[in-house]
N, C-alpha and C positions, 0 to 999 in steps of 0.2 A: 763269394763273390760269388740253376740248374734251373730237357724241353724235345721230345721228338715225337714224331704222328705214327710211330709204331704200334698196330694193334693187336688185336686176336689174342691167337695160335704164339706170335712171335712175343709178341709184349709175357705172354706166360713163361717163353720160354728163359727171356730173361733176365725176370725174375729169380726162375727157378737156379739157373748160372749164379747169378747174384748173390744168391744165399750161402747156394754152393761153396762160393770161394772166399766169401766171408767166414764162412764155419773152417774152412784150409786153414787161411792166413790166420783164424784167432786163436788157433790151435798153437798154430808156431810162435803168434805174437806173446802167446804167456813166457815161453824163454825165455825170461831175462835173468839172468844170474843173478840172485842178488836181493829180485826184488818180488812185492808179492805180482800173482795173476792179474789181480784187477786194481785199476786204480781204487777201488771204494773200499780198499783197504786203509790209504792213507798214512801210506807211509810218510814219516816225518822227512825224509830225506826230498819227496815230493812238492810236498806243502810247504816247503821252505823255498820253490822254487817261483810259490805264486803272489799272487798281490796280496795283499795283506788284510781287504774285504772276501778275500774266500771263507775263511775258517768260520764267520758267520750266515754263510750261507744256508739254506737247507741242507740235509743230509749230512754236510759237514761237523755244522754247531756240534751239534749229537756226538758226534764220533774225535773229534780233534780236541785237544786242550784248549781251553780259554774261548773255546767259540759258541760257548753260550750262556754269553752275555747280553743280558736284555738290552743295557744300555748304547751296546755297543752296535746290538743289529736293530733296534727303533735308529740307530743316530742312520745309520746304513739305508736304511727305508730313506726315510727322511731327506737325504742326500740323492737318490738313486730312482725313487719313486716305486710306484709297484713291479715294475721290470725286477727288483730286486729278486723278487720272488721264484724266479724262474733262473736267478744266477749261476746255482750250484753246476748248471749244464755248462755254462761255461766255461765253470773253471775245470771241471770233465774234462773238459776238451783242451785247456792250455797244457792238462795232465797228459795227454792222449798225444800232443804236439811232441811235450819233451821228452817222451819216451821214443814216439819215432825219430828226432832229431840228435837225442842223446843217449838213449840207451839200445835200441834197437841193433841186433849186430846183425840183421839181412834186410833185403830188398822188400822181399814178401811181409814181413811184421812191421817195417817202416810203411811200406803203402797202407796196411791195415788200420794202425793207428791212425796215419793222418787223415783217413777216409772217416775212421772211427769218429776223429775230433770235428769234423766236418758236422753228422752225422748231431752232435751237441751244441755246436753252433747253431745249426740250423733250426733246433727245438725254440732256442733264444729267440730268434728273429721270426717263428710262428708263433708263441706265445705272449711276448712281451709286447705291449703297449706300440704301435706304430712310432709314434716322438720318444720315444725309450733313450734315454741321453747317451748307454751303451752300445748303442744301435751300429753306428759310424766304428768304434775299433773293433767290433765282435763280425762286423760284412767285410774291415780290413782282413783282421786274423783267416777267414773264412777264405779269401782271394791267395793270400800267402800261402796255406796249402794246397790248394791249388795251382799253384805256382811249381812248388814242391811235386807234386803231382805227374808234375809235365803239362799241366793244363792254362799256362797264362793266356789264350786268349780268351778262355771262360771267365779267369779269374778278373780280366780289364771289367767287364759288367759288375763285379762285386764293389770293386776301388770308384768305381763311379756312382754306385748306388751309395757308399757311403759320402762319396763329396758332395752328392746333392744331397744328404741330408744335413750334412755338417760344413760346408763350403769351406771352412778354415781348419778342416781335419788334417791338418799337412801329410801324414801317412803317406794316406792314401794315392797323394801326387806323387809323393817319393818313388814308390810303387809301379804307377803310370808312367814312368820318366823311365824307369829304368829298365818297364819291358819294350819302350820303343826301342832305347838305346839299345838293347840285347838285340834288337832285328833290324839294327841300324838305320832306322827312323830316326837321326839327328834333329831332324824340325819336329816333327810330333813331342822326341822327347822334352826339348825346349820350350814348346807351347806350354807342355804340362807342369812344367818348373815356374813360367812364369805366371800361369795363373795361381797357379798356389804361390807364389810370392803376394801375387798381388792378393790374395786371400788371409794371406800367413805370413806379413813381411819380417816377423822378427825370428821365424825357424832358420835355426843354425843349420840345419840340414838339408833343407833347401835352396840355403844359399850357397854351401860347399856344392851342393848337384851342380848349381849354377859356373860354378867356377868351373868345376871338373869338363860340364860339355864347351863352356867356351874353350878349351885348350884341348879337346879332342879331335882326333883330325877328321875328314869324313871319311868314310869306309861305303859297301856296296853292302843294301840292305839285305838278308837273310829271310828267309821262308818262313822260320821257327825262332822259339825263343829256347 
């Protein structure tokens, strides 16, 4: 679900910080007991955790069982459009997700990945196709870490970028609902609910949100999420 007038002198400098603590954290982020350094090893324990269009993606096909199949990555094109072509980054990044969320045992390797998976999202959404029909979950997934991050009022701009391009993306309301409600916005979050109802009336999960805030009581709205 990224902007400042920083120049010069300053803009180099923080760059240079940037790299900095990116080379720290990926230091530490390869700790993971267990499992290899980089995702583009591919561990099966991995790839068992993703959709079932990764293993035909680039870089993948090659390296994983069964994912190089002609038949199976033309059906993949075919279904997905050229956007396909530039997927393998995102499935990078669902990789880079569950390691900060699931295997990560500090602070420092979990920011790293999810900045990382960011970082592969983002490739997606400059490379593929503007109507790229993955467009909407991959600017979702992208706000989530951010979210993660400590960044949801960044990440509101990502949940919205995907609803206007997919208007019945239900997520993405889910999403919007539930960082008003975190900053006790009770009406914002309700707005948000019912326009994705009224977008998405058959999502189960939209309609449980709905329940949920009609029986919550009101509370005094918070600074932060």
């Amino acid at each position: 679900m990224e902007r400042s007038g920083v120049a010069g002198r300053c803009r180099t400098f923080s760059v240079v910080v940037a790299v900095a603590s990116a080379f720290v954290a990926g230091v530490q982020a390869q700790e993971i007991p267990g499992y290899p350094a980089s995702v583009d090893a591919y561990d099966y324990r991995e790839i068992a955790l993703l959709p079932s269009y990764c293993i035909y993606t680039q870089s993948f096909r090659d390296r994983v069982s069964g994912g190089n199949n002609k038949a199976a990555i033309d059906g993949w094109y075919a279904r997905l459009g050229p956007g396909f072509h530039t997927m393998h980054h995102y499935c990078w990044g669902l990789m880079k997700t569950n390691r900060a969320l699931l295997l990560s045992r500090d602070q420092q390797s979990r920011q790293f990945y999810l900045n990382d998976a960011i970082n592969e999202f983002n490739y997606v959404l400059r490379n593929a196709p503007g109507d790229f029909v993955m467009r909407p979950e991959i600017l979702t997934k992208k706000g989530e870490n951010l979210v993660w991050l400590g960044k949801a009022p960044v990440a509101v701009v990502e949940f919205e970028l995907a609803i206007e391009q997919k208007p019945d993306y239900w997520p993405a309301y889910v999403h919007l609902s539930d960082y008003y409600k975190g900053i006790g916005d009770l009406r914002k979050a309700r707005e948000w609910i019912e326009a994705g109802l009224k977008n998405a009336p058959e999502s189960k999960t939209l309609q449980s949100r709905s329940a949920e805030l009609d029986a919550a009581p009101p509370r005094k709205k918070k600074s932060s999420y």
